[in-house]
N, C-alpha and C positions, 0 to 999 in steps of 0.2 A: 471541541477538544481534538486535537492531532495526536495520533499516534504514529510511530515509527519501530515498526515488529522487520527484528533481522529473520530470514528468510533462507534456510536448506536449498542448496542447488538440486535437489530430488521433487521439489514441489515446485519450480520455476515454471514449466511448461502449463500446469492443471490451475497454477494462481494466474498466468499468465492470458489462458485461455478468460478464466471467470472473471478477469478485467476489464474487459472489451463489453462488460453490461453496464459499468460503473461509470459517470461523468470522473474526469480529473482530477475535479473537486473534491471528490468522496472519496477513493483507492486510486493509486500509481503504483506499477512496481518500478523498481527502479533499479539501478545498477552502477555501482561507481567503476570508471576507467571505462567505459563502454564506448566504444565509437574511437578512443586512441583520445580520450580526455579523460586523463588519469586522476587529477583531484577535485571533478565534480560529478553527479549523480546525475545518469541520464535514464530517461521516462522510454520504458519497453512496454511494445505494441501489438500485439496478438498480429494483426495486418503485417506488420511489416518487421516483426524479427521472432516470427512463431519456426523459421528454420535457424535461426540462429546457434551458433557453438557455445553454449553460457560453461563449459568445462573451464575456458579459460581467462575465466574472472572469478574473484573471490567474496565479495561483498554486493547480496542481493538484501534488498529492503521493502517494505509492503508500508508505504504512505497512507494511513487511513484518516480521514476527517468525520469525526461523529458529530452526528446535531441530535441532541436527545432535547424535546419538547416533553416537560409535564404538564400531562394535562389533570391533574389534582396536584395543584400548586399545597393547598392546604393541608391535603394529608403530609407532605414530606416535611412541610412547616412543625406543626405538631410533631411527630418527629422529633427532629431537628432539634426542636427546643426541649426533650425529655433530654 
């Protein structure tokens, strides 16, 4: 399941930091206009845009990919069928 959570320029730096533990796969933040590519969303890097000026862009995003595995398939079955 992907989610895609819009994102406060007040928490760019502290999301931006706890991303660099994350594979790509699982969280990106991201940022449209960024780099002078105004209508596609580019992937921000703790390494290399942790001094960045993020004031003057308007639209940050938090890319998340969940894998939830059940492991008691059967209890959510039951469930499921009341």
């Amino acid at each position: 399941m992907k989610i895609d959570i819009p994102v406060s320029k007040r928490v760019i730096k502290p999301l931006l930091w706890l991303t660099k533990f994350f594979k790509d796969e699982n969280a990106v933040l991201v940022c449209k206009g960024y780099g002078d590519d105004w209508d596609c969303y580019t992937g921000l890097y703790w390494d290399e845009d942790k001094d960045a000026e993020f004031n003057e862009y308007e639209d940050y995003r938090l890319w998340v990919e969940l894998s939830i595995k059940l492991r008691h398939r059967k209890i959510f079955q039951n469930i499921s069928a009341n």
